[in-house]
C-alpha positions in Angstrom: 63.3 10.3 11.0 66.0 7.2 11.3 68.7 9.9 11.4 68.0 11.1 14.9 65.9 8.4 16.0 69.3 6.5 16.8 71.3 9.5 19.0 71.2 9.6 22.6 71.4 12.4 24.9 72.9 12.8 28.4 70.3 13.0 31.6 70.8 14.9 34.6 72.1 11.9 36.2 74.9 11.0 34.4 73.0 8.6 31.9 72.0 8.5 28.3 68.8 8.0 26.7 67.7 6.5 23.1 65.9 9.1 21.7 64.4 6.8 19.4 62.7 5.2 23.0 61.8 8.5 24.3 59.9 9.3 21.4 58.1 5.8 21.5 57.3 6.4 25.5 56.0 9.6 24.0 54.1 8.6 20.9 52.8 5.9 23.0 51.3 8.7 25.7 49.5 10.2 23.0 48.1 7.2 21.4 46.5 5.9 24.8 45.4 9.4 25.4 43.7 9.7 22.3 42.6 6.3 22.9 40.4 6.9 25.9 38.7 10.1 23.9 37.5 7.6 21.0 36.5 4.1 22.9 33.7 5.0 24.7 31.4 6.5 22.5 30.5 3.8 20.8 29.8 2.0 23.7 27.4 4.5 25.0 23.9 2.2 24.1 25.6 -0.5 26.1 26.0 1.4 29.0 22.4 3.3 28.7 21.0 -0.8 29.4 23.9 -2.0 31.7 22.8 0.9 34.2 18.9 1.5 33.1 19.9 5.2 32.4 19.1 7.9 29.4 21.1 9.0 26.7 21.7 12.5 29.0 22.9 10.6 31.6 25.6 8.5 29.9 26.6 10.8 27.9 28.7 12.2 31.0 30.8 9.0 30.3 32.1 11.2 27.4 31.5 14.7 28.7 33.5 13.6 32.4 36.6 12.7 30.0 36.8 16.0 27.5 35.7 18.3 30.5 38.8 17.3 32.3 41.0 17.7 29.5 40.0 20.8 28.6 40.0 22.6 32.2 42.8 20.7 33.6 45.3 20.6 30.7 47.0 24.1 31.1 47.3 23.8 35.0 49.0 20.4 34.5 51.5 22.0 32.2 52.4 24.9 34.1 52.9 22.2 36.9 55.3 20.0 34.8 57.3 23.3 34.1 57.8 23.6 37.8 58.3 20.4 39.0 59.5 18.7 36.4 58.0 17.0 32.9 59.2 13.5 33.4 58.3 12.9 36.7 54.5 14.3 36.1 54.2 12.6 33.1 55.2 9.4 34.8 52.6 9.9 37.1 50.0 11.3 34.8 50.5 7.7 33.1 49.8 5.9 36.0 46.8 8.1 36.8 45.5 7.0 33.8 46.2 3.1 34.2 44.5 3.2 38.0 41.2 5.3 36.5 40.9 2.6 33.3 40.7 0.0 35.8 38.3 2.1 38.2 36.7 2.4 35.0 36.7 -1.4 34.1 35.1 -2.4 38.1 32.7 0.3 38.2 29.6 -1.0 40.0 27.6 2.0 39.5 27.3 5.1 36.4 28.3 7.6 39.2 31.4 5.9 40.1 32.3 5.0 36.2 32.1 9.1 35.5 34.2 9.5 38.5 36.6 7.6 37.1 36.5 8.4 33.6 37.3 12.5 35.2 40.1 10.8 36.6 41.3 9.2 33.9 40.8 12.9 31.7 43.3 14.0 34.4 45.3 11.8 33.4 45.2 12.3 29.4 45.8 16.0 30.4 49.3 15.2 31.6 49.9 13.1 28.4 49.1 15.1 26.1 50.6 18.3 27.4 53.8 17.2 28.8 54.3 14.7 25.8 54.5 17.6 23.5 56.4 19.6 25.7 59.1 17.1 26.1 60.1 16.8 22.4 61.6 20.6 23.0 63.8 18.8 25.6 64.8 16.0 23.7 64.6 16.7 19.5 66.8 19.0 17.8 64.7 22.1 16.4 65.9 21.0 13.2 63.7 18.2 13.6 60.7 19.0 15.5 59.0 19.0 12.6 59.1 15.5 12.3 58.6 14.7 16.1 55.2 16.4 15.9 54.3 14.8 12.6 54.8 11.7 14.5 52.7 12.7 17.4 50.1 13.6 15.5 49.7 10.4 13.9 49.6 8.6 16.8 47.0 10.9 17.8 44.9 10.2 14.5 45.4 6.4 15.1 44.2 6.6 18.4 40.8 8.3 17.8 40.2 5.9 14.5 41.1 3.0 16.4 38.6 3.6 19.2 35.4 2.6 17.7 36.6 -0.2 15.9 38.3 -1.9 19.0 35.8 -0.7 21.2 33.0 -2.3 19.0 35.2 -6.0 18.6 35.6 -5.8 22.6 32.1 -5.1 23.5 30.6 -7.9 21.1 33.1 -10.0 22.5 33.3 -9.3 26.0 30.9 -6.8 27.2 31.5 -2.9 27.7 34.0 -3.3 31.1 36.9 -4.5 28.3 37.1 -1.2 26.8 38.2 0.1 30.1 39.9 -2.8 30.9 42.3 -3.0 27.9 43.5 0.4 28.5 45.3 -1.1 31.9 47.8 -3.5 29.9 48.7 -0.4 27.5 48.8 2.0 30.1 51.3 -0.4 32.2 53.5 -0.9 29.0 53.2 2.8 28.2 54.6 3.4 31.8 57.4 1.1 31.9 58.1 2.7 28.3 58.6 6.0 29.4 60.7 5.1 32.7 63.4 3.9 30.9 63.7 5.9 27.9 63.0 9.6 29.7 65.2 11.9 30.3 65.7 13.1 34.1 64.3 16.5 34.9 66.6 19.8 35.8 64.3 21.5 37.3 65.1 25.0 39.2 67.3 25.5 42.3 64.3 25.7 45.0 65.3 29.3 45.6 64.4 30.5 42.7 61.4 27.8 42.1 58.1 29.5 41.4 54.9 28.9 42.9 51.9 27.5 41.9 48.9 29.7 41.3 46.1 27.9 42.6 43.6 30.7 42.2 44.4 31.1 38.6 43.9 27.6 38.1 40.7 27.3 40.3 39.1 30.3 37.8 40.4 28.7 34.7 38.8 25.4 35.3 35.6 27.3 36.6 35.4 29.2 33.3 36.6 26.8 31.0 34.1 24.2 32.0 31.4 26.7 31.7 32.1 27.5 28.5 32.3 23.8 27.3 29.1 23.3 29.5 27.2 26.4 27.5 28.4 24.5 24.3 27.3 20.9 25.0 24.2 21.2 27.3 20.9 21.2 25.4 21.0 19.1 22.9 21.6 21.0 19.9 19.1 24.0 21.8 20.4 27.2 23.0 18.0 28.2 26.0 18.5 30.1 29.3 21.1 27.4 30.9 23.1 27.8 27.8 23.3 31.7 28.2 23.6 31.8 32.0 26.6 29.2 31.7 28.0 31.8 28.7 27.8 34.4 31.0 29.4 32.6 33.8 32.8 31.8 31.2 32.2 36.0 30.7 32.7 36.7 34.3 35.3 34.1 35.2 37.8 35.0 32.4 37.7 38.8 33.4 38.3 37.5 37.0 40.9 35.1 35.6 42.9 37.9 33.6 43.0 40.3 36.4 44.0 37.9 38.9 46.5 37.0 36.5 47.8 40.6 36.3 48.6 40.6 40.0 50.0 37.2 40.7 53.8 36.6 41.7 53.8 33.6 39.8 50.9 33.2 37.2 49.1 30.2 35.4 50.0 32.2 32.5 51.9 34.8 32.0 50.9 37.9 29.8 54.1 38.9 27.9 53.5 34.9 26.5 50.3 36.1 24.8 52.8 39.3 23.4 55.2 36.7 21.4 53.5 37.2 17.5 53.7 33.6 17.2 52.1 32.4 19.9 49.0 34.0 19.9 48.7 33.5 16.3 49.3 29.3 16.9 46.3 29.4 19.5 43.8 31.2 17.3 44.2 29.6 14.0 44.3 26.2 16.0 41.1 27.1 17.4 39.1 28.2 13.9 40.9 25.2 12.1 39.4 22.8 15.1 36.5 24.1 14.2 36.9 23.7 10.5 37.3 20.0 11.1 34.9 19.5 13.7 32.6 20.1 10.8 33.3 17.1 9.1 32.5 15.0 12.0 29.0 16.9 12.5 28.1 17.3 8.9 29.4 14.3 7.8 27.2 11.8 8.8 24.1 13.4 7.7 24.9 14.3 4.6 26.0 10.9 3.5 23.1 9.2 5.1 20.3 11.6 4.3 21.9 13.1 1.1 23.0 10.4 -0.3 21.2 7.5 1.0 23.9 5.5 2.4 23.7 2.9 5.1 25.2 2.9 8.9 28.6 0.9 7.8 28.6 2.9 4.3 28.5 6.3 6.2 31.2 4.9 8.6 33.6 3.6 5.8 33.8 7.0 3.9 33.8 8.8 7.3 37.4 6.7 7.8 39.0 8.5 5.3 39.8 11.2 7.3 41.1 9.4 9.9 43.5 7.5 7.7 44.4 10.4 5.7 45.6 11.9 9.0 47.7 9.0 10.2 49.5 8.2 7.0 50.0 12.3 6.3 51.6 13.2 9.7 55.1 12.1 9.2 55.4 13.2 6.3 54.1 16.6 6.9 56.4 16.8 9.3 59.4 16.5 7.2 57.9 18.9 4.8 58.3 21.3 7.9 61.4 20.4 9.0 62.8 20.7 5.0 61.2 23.9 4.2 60.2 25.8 7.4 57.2 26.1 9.8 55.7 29.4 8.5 55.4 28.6 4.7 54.5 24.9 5.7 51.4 26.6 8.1 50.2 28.7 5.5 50.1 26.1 2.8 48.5 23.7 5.2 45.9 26.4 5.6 45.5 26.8 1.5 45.1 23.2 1.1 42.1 23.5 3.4 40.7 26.3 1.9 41.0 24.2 -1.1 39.1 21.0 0.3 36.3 23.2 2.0 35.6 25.1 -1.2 35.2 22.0 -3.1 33.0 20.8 -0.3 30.9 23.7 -0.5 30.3 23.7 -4.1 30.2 19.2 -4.8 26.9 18.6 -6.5 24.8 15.2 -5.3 25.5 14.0 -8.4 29.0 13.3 -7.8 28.5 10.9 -4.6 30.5 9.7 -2.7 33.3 10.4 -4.1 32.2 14.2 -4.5 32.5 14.1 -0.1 35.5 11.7 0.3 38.0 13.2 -2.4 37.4 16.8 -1.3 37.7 15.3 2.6 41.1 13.8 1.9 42.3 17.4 0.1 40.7 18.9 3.4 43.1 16.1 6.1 45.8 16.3 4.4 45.8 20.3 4.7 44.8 19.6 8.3 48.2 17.2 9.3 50.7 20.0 7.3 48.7 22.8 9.3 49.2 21.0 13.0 52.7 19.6 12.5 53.7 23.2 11.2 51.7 25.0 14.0 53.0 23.5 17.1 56.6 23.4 15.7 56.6 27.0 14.6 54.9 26.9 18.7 56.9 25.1 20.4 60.6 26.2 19.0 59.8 29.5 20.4 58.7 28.3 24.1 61.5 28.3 26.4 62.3 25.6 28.7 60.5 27.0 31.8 57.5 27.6 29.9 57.1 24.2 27.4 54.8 22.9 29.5 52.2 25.7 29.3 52.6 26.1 25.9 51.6 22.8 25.1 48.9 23.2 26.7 47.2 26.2 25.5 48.5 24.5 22.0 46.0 21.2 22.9 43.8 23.5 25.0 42.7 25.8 21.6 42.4 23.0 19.8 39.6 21.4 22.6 38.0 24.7 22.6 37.8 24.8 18.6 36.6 21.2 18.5 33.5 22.0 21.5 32.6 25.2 19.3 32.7 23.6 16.1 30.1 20.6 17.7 27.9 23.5 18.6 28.3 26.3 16.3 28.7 24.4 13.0 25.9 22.1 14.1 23.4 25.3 14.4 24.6 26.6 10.8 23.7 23.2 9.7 21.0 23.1 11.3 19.6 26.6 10.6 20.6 25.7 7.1 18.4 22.3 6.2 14.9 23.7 5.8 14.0 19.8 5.7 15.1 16.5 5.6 15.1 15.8 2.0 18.2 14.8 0.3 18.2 18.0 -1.7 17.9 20.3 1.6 20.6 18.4 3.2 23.2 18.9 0.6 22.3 22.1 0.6 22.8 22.9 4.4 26.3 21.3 3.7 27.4 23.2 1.0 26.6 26.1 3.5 28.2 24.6 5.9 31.7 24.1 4.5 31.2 27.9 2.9 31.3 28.8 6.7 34.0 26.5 7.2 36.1 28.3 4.1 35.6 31.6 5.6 36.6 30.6 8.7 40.1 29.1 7.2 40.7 32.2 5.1 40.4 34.3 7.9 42.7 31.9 10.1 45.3 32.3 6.6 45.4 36.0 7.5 46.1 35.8 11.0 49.3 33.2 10.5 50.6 35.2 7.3 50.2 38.8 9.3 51.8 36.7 12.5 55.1 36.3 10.4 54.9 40.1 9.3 54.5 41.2 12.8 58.0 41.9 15.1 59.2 38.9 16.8 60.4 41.0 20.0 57.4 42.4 21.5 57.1 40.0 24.4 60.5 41.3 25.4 59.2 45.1 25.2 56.0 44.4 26.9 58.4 43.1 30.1 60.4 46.0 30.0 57.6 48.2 29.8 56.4 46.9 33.3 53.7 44.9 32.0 
C-alpha cells in the first residue's frame, strides 16, 4: 500500500492532501464506528444493576445503536452525495463524540438509549461516507487495497470492544466505555479535518433534492423488519408477524413512491447495473453465513465440547483475528488479479470452511471448530474487499454515497437475519442439550450456511455473465 500511501491530490481549494492521512482519518472513522457496535455488550449486566432494569430493557442499549445504523445509513449517503462527503462526515464524527459523552453522563436508561440512537446516527455517517470517499481519493487500481484496509479496521474494532470494554468496566465502572470513545472521536475529528479532501459538490441549479418521504418509509420499514427479527427472544409470535407485515407494506409503499419522485432516495436504473445488485445480495447471504458463527459458536464449544466461558471466548477470537490480519492482504490480491475472480474465490473458500464445519466430528475438538473457522474468515475478508471494490468502481461520483450504503446496509440486514434465522435452524435442529445433539444441530447448521454460499457463488459468477449496460437501457427506456 506504501506506493500510493505517499501521493497527494489537489482539493477544490487549491490545496493538497496526503493520501496516506486521508486514509488514516478514514480507517480511523471506521474503527471508532465499529467500536461503539462491540463495547457495550459486554457491559450489559452492569447496566441491568446500575439502573435496576431487565435484560429486555437494556438490551435497547444495543438495539438503539444497530437500529439507527441500519435505517439511517442509506439516507445519510444519499445526503453526502448532495451536500457533500467531507463536510457530513466531519459532522457525522462529531455527532458521534457529543452522543459518547451523552452516553458517558447519562443519569437515567432512557436518556443513555437516546444517546446511544444518536450516536448510531453518527456511525451511519462513518461508515457510509468513509467508504464512499476512497472512490474520491484512491486510484481504482488500488481500491482494492483501500477496502482491505477498511475492513481491518473494522474487524479490529468489533474484537477490540469486549476486551477494552471489560478492562474499563473492572477498572472504572460502565460510564468509561462511553467515555473513552470522546478522546478517539476528538482525535478522529481533527484527523480527518486536515487530511480530507474539499467537496465539489453540484452548481445549486442543478442540485437535487432530498427525498424526505422516501427516507421517512425506508426507516419505517427497515426498522420493522429488524424489529420482526430481534423481538421475542428467539420466539416468532404475532408481534413478530405483524411487524413482518408492516416491512411488507412499507417497502411496496417505498418502491412506488420511489417510482414517482423527482429526485429519489434511490434510484431504480442503480438496481439495473448487474453488478450492483449482485454486491447487495451476496453481501446479505454471506452476512448471514457469518452471523452463524457468532450464534452457533458459542454453544457448540460450550455444550459440545465442554469448554469454559474464557475457553469458548479464546477460540471464538480466531475469527476476529483472522479478519484483521487477512484484510490487507486480500486486498492486494484484488487489486493484482481483479475484483470478480477474487469475489468468487472468496466465496469458494467459504464454501470450503462451512463444509468442513458441517461435516467436523466431536472428536476432533477444538481444533475441528477453529481450523475450519479460520478457512471460513479468511474466505470472508477476500469476499468483502473484492465485493465493495468490484461495487464501488462502478458507482459514480454523485451516487458513492448511496452505494456505500446499501453496500453496509445488506450487510446489517444479513447479520439481523442470520441472528434470527440461523438461530431457529439451530434451534429447530438440537433435539436436546446433550453434547451429541449439539454438534449435531451445528453440523446442520453450517450445511444451511453452505447452501446459502453456493447459492450466493451463482449469483456473483452469473453477475459477471450478465451485460454490463442495462442500467443505461433501462433510462432510455423511460424507466
Amino acid at each position: 500500500m506504501t506506493s500510493y500511501l505517499q501521493d497527494t491530490i489537489a482539493t477544490g481549494r487549491g490545496r493538497t492532501v496526503s493520501v496516506r492521512r486521508t486514509l488514516a482519518g478514514l480507517s480511523l472513522s471506521i474503527l471508532l464506528a465499529s467500536l461503539g457496535t462491540s463495547i457495550a455488550n459486554v457491559g450489559l449486566p452492569i447496566l441491568a444493576q446500575a439502573f435496576s432494569a431487565s435484560f429486555q430493557d437494556v438490551q435497547w442499549v444495543v438495539l438503539a445503536y444497530l437500529l439507527a445504523i441500519t435505517t439511517l445509513i442509506i439516507g445519510v449517503g444519499r445526503l453526502g452525495d448532495i451536500a457533500g462527503h467531507r463536510k457530513l462526515l466531519l459532522a457525522g464524527i462529531a455527532l458521534f463524540t457529543l452522543a459518547s459523552a451523552l452516553c458517558a453522563a447519562a443519569p437515567l436508561l432512557s436518556v443513555l438509549v437516546a444517546a446511544r440512537a444518536m450516536q448510531g446516527l453518527g456511525a451511519a455517517v462513518m461508515m457510509a461516507l468513509a467508504m464512499a470517499l476512497v472512490g474520491e481519493v484512491v486510484p481504482k487500481e488500488k481500491t482494492g487495497s483501500a477496502m482491505g484496509l477498511l475492513g481491518t479496521m473494522s474487524a479490529i474494532g468489533t474484537a477490540l470492544g469486549p476486551s477494552l470494554g471489560g478492562v474499563l468496566i473492572t477498572g472504572f465502572g460502565w460510564r468509561a466505555i462511553f467515555l473513552v470513545m470522546v478522546p478517539a472521536g476528538l482525535l478522529t475529528l481533527y484527523v480527518a479535518y486536515r487530511a480530507l479532501p474539499e467537496d465539489r459538490p453540484a452548481p445549486t441549479a442543478v442540485r437535487p433534492g432530498f427525498d424526505v418521504i422516501g427516507t421517512l418509509l425506508l426507516v419505517f420499514t427497515l426498522g420493522a423488519y429488524a424489529l420482526a427479527m430481534t423481538v421475542g427472544r428467539g420466539t416468532f409470535g404475532t408481534t413478530n408477524l405483524v411487524l413482518l407485515l408492516a416491512a411488507l407494506i412499507g417497502i411496496c409503499l417505498f418502491l412506488f413512491v420511489e417510482s414517482r419522485a423527482a429526485s429519489p432516495l434511490v434510484h431504480m436504473g442503480m438496481l439495473q447495473q448487474p453488478r450492483l445488485r449482485s454486491g447487495l445480495v451476496t453481501s446479505m447471504l454471506v452476512a448471514t453465513v457469518m452471523m452463524t458463527t457468532l450464534v452457533v459458536g458459542p454453544f457448540y464449544l460450550s455444550r459440545g465440547l465442554g469448554l469454559g466461558a474464557a475457553f469458548t471466548g479464546l477460540a471464538m477470537s480466531a475469527g476476529p483475528i483472522v479478519s484483521a490480519l487477512a484484510g490487507i492482504p486480500a486486498g492486494r490480491l484484488v487489486d493484482r488479479f481483479g475484483a470478480g475472480r477474487m469475489t468468487v474465490a472468496g466465496l469458494a473458500t467459504m464454501v470450503t470452511g462451512c463444509l468442513a464445519l458441517s461435516l467436523v466430528p466431536e472428536a476432533l475438538g477444538v481444533a475441528g471448530y477453529v481450523m475450519p473457522l479460520v478457512i471460513l474468515t479468511g474466505g470472508y475478508a477476500l469476499f468483502q474487499a473484492a465485493n465493495n471494490t468490484a461495487v464501488m468502481k462502478d458507482a459514480k461520483p454523485e451516487e458513492r454515497g448511496t452505494v456505500a450504503g446499501l453496500l453496509n446496509l445488506s450487510r446489517n440486514l444479513g447479520l439481523i437475519t442470520g441472528a434470527s434465522m440461523m438461530g431457529a435452524v439451530f434451534s429447530f435442529s438440537a433435539a436436546s442439550e446433550t453434547a451429541a445433539a449439539t454438534a449435531a444441530a451445528m453440523r446442520a447448521t453450517f450445511a444451511v450456511a453452505t447452501l446459502l454460499v453456493v447459492i450466493a457463488i451463482g449469483i456473483a459468477a452469473a453477475s459477471r455473465a450478465a451485460p454490463a449496460n442495462r442500467r443505461e437501457a433501462w433510462e432510455a427506456g423511460g424507466g
